[in-house]
C-alpha positions in Angstrom: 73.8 307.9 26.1 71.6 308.1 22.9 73.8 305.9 21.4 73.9 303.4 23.5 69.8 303.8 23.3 69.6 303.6 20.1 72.1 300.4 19.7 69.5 298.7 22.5 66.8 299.4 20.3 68.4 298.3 17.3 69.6 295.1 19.4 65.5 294.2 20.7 64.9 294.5 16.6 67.1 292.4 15.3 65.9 290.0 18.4 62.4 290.2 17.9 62.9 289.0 14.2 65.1 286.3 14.7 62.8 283.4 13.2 61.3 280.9 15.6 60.0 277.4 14.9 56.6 277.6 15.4 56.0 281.0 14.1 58.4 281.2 11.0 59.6 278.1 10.2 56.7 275.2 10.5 54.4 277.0 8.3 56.8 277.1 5.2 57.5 273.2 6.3 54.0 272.3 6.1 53.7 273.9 2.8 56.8 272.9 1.0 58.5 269.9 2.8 56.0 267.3 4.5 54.4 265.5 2.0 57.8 264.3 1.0 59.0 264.3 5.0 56.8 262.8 6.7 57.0 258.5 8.2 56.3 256.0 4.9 57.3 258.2 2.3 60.1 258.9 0.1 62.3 261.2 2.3 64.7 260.2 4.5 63.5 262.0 7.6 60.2 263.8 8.8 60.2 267.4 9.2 56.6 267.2 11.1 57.6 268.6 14.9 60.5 271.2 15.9 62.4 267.4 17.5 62.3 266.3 13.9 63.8 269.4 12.3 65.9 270.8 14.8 69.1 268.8 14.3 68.5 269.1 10.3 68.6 272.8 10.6 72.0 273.5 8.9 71.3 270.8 6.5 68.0 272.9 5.6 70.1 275.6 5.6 72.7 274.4 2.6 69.6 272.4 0.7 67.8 275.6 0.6 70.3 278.0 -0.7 71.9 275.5 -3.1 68.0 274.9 -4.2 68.4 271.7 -3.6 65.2 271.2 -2.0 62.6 271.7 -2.7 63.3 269.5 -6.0 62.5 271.0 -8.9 64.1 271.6 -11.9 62.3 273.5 -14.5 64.2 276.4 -16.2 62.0 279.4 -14.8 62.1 281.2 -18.5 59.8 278.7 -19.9 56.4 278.1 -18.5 54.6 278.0 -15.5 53.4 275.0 -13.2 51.0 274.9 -10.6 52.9 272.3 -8.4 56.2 274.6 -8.5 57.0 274.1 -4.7 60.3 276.8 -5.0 60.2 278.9 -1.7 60.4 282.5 -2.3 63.2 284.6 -1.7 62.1 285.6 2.0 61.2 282.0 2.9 64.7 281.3 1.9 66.5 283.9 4.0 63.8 282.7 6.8 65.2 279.2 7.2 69.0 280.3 6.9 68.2 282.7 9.7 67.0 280.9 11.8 69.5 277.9 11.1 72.2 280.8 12.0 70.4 282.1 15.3 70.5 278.8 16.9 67.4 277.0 15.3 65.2 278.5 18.3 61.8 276.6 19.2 59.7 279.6 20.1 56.3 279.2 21.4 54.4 276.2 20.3 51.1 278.9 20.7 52.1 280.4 17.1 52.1 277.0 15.8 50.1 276.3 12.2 47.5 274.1 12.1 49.2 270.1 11.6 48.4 269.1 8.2 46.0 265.9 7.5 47.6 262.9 5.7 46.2 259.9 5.2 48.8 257.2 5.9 50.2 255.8 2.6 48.9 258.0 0.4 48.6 261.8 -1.0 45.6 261.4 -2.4 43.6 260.6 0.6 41.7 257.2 1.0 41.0 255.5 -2.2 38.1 254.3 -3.0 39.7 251.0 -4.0 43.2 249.2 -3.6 44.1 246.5 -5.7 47.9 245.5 -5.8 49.8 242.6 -7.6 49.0 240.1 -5.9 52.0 238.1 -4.8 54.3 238.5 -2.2 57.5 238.5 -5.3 61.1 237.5 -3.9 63.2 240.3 -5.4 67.1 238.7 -5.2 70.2 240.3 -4.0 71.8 240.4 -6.9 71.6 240.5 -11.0 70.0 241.7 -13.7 66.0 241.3 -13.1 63.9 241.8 -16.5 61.1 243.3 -16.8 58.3 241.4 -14.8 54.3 241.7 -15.2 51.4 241.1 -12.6 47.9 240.9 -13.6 45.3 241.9 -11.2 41.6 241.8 -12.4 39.4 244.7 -11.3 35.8 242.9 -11.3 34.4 245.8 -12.5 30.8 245.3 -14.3 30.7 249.0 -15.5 33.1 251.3 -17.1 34.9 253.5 -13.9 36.0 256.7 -14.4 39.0 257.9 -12.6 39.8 261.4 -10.4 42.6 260.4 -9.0 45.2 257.1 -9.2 48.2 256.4 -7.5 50.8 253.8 -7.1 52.8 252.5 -4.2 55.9 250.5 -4.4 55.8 247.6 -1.6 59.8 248.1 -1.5 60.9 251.8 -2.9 64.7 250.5 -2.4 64.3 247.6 -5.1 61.8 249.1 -6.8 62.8 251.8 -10.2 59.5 252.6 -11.6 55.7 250.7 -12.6 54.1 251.6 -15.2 50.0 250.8 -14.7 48.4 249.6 -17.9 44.9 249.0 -18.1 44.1 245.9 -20.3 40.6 246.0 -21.8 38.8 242.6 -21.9 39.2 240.6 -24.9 42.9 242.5 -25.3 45.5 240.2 -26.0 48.3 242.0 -24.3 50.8 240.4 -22.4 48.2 237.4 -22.8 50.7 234.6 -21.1 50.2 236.3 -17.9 48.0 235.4 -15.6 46.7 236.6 -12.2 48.7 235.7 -9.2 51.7 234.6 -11.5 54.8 237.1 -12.0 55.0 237.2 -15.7 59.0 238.1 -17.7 57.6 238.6 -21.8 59.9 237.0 -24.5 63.0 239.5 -25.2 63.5 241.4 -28.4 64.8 238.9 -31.2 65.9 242.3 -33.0 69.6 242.9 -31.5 70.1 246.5 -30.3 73.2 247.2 -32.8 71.4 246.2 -35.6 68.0 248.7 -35.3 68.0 251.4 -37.8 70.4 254.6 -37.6 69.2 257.3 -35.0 66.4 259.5 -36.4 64.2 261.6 -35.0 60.5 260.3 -36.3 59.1 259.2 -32.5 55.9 257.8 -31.5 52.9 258.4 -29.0 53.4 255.1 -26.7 50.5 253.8 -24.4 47.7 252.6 -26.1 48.3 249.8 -29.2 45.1 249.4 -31.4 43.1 249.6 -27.9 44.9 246.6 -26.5 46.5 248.9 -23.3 46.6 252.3 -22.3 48.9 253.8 -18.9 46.6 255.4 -16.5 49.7 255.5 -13.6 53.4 255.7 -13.3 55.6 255.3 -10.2 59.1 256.4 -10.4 60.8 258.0 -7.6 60.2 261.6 -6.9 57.0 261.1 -9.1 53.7 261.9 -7.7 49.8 260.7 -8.2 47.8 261.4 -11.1 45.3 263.9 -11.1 42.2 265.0 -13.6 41.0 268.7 -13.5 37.5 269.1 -12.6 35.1 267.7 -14.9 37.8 265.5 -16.4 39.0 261.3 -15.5 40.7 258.8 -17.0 38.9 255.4 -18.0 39.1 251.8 -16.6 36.3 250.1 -18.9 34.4 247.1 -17.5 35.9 243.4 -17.2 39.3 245.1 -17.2 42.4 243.8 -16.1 45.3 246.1 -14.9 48.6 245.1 -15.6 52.0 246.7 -13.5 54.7 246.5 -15.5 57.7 246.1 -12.4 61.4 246.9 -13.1 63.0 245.9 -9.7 66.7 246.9 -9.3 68.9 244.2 -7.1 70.4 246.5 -4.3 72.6 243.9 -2.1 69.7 242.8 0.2 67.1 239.9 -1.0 63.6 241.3 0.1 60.0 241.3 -1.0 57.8 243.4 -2.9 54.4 243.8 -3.1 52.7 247.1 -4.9 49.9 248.6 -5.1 47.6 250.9 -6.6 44.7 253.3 -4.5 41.9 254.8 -7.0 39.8 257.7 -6.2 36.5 257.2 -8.5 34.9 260.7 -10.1 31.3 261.4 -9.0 30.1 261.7 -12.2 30.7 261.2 -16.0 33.5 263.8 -16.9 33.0 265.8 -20.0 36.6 265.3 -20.6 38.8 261.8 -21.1 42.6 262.1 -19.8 44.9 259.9 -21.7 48.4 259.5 -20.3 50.8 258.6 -23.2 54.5 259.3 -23.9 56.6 260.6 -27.1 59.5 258.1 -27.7 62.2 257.3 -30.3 64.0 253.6 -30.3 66.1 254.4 -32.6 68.9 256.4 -30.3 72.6 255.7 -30.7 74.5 257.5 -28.3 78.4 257.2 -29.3 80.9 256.1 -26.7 82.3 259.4 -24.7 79.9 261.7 -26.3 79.2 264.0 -23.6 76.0 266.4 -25.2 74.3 263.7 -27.4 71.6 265.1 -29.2 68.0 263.3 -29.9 64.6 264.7 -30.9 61.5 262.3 -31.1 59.0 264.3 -33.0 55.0 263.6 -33.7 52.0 265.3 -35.6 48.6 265.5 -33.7 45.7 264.3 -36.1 43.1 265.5 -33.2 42.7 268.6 -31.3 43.8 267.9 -27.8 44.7 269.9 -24.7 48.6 269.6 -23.0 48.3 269.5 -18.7 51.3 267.7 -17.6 55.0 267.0 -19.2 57.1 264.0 -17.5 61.0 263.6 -18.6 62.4 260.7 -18.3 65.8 259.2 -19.0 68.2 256.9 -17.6 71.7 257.5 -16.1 73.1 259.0 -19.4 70.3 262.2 -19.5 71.6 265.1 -18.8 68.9 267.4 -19.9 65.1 267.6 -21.4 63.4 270.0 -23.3 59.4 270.2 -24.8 58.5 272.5 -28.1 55.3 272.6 -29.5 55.0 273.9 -33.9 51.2 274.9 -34.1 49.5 274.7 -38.2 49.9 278.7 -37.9 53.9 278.1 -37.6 54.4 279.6 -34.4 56.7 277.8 -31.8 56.9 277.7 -28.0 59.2 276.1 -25.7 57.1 273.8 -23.2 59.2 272.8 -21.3 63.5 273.4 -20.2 64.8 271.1 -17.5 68.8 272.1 -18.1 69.6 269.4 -15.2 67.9 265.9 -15.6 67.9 264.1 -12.1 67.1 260.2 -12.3 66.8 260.1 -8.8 64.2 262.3 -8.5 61.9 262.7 -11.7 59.1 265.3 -11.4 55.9 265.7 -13.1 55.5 269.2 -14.4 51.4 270.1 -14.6 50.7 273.1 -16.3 49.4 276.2 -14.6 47.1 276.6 -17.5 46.5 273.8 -19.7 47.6 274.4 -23.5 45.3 273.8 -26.6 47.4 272.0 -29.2 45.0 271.9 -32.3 45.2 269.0 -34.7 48.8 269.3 -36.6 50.5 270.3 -33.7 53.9 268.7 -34.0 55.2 268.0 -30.7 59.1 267.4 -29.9 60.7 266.0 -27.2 64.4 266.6 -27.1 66.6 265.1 -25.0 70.4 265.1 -24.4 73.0 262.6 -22.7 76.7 262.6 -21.5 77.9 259.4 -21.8 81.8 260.5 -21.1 83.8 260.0 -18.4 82.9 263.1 -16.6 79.3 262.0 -15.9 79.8 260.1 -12.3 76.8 257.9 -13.2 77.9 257.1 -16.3 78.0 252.8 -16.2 80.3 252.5 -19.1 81.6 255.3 -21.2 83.2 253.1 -23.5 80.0 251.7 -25.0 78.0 253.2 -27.5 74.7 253.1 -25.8 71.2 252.0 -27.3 67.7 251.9 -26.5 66.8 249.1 -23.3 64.8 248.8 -20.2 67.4 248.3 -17.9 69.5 251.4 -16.3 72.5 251.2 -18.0 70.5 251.1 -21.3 68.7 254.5 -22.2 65.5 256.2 -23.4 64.3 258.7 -24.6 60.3 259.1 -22.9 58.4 262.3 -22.9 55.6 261.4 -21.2 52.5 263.8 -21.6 48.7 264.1 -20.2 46.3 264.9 -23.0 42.7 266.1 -22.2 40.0 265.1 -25.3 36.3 264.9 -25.4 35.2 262.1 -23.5 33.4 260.1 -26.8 36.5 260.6 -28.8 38.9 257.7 -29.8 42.5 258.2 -28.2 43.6 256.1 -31.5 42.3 259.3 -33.4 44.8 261.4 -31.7 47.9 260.0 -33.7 46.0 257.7 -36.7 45.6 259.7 -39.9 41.8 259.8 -40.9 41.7 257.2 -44.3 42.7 258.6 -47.8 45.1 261.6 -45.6 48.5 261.7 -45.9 50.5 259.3 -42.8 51.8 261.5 -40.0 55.3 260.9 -37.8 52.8 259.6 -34.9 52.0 256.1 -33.7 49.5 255.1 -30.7 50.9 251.9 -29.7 
């Protein structure tokens, strides 16, 4: 008889900690999962109510043990980041359980408090919206270049930033924007005009005959103070933020300028994006300046299925390092960071062994690093351009540097906090009489 007692007792265990919905489940969903899965945003199904997840539940199941989801791809050896969303070890074996137990409901009573989204954006309401406005045909089909939309801000004083964010009208045509701000007086992109979608002249410099690969790259974003990026949408990307105390700057009589790259997908449809600022209460003490590290010169050889290139600049400013983007095209296979301080010391920034361009993250820093001026930064990035790499458009072509997809790049993009009356231009322009660095603000 004690036996059977004691396998009764065990049995009521076992049963009381079989995970429920409301109790177990929902709270690690509302942590981890909804901002992506929730109506309007990038995921393909909500995970807000036990309907929406329960016939996902062995789907949540695989995606969580493969790590799958939530996204993220940062080699765990090399520095920490405060928008890691991994679940822990026991959230894991939380949601496999109760996949395995049936996916029960339990009592809606244990339920978490619903989180609060404002509709169509993560950074709650802006303070302003400005998009590019014009309705813009996107076609079914071809190769679509590059196209530009002013939109004037009206702004009669400098604005400084908390928060930005950009919205694709149409995230199935759209690839990425990049949001430059255009200073008045700047002659960048100077043919285009407000309301008018704007292609720029292509590169009379043919891609085969650019100099040999090397591995002297550039700071990209700001060009003699004509432009500088102060957004990026790409998908799987998320706003940009400022730390307290810190904004980015839209100077008065501004313009901003997104830079579209709209990929044909079968369907013609129309695309109309947008941008939502959050303005900072107050003058920062601290200026953000997105940039990123890039090298034209890459020459990836037909079949080559580790390519190798570094893109490699010397800070001529103190700065501080937040956030570290990757990007590549359908050829990257993997991205790495490294910081050489003037003491000679080295440290690995950044490891992302598996590159995803479907789903490109932003990595912010858990604590932002000081990089003191002669800091050389590298970004190093490697491709598979052979047969084996499913993605791979052609792996008979030896493969250059290009906007569109089946081109590639090599972008390291980087936040860099400075004090708010310093000159970004200073951070990569050698002061007169010194001898020139590898680094360019352009």
């Amino acid at each position: 008889m004690r036996s059977f007692a004691l396998f009764f007792v065990a049995a009521g265990v076992a049963l009381a900690q079989t995970p429920t919905f409301y109790r177990d489940v929902a709270p690690i969903l509302v942590q981890h999962c909804q901002t992506c899965h929730r109506p309007g945003e990038v995921a393909p199904m909500p995970l807000l109510t036990y309907s929406d997840a329960r016939p996902w539940a062995k789907a949540i199941k695989t995606a969580v043990l493969s790590r799958k989801m939530p996204p993220w791809y940062a080699d765990p050896h090399f520095g920490k980041f405060s928008n890691d969303p991994s679940l822990q070890p026991a959230e894991i074996d939380t949601l496999v359980r109760w996949a395995d137990n049936g996916a029960p409901e339990g009592n809606s009573k244990g339920a978490p408090a619903p989180r609060q989204f404002t509709e169509g954006w993560t950074i709650g309401k802006p303070d302003q919206v400005l998009d590019t406005g014009v309705d813009f045909k996107v076609p079914a089909k071809g190769t679509i270049d590059y196209t530009y939309f002013v939109s004037p801000t009206g702004f009669t004083e400098d604005k400084w930033v908390k928060e930005i964010e950009v919205r694709p009208g149409d995230r199935t045509v759209v690839h990425h924007v990049v949001l430059y701000v255009r200073p008045k007086g700047s002659k960048f992109v100077a043919d285009a005009k407000p309301g008018v979608p704007y292609v720029p002249p292509a590169d009379p410099v043919p891609a085969d005959k650019r100099p040999p690969q090397n591995d002297q790259g550039r700071l990209y974003g700001i060009n003699n103070g004509m432009y500088e990026m102060v957004a990026v949408y790409v998908p799987g990307g998320v706003a940009y933020r400022t730390l307290p105390g810190q904004a980015r700057l839209i100077p008065a009589g501004a313009d901003l300028i997104f830079q579209m790259h709209y990929t044909a997908n079968g369907k013609e449809t129309v695309d109309r994006s947008k941008v939502g600022i959050v303005f900072a209460k107050e003058k920062p003490k601290q200026r953000v300046v997105n940039t990123f590290i890039l090298n034209e010169s890459l020459r990836i050889p037909p079949g080559a299925d580790n390519h190798r290139v570094d893109a490699k600049v010397t800070l001529q400013e103190d700065a501080t390092l937040q956030s570290l983007f990757p990007h590549m095209h359908l050829r990257g296979k993997a991205f790495e960071y490294a910081a050489k301080f003037p003491d000679g010391t080295t440290k690995t920034l950044l490891r992302v062994p598996q590159y995803s361009f479907n789903w490109q993250l932003t990595y912010y820093l858990d604590q932002p690093i000081a990089l003191p001026k002669g800091t050389v930064l590298t970004a190093t990035a490697f491709y598979d351009n052979s047969p084996n790499n499913a993605f791979n458009p052609d792996p008979k072509k030896e493969i250059f540097w290009g906007d569109q997809s089946w081109d590639e790049m090599l972008a390291g993009f980087i936040d860099l906090a400075i004090p708010v009356d310093m000159n970004p231009l200073d951070l990569a322009r050698p002061k007169q009489g010194a001898k020139a660095g590898t680094a360019e603000l352009r």
